[in-house]
N, C-alpha and C positions, 0 to 999 in steps of 0.2 A: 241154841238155847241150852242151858246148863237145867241143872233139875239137882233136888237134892231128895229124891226121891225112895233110894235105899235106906239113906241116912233115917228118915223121917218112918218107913217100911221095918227098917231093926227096932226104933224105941217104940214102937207099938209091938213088936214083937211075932212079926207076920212074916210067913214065908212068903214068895213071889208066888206061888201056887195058890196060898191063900187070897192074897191081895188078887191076882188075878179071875177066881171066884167068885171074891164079893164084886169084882169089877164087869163080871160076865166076859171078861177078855181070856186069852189065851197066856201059860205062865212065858212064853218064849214073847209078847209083844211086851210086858213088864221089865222083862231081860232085856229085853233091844230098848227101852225106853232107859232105863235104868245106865245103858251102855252109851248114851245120847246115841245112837242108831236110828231114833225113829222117834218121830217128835210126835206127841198124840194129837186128835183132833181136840175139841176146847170140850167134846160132851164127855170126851173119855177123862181128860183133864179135871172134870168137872165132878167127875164119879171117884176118882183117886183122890183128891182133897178130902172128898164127903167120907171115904170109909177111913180114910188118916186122921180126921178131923182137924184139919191144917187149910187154909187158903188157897187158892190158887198162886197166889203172889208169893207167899212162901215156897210150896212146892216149885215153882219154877220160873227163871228166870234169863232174861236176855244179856247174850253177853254184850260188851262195850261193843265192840268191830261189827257188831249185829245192826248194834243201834245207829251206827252211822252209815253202815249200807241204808238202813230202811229210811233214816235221811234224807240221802243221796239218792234213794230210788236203787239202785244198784245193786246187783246180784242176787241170789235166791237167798233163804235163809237153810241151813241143813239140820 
């Protein structure tokens, strides 16, 4: 899953420290998130839209090879 998540994190003008405390998260899970390392669950997801003021759908998205694993049933998603 791709994420534009920095991108969206700079024109608000938030550090990952900050973002990470309105998020109640840690700034190193926003780094791995950020890094695609770690794909959030949907509440976490849900709480980073809210303090971006951005969508879900905007903040993140599937890549194409994703969408035809989940298709196909086949493989995990990373």
């Amino acid at each position: 899953m791709k994420n534009k998540l920095k991108e969206y994190r700079n024109k608000k003008k938030m550090t990952q420290k900050q973002l990470a405390k309105d998020c109640n998260v840690t700034s190193r899970s926003i780094i791995s998130i950020e890094k695609g390392d770690f794909n959030p669950c949907l509440l976490l997801a849900y709480k980073i839209s809210r303090v971006l003021d951005i969508s879900m759908e905007e903040l993140f998205c599937l890549e194409e090879n994703s969408l035809d694993e989940i298709k196909k049933g086949e493989g995990t998603l990373k």
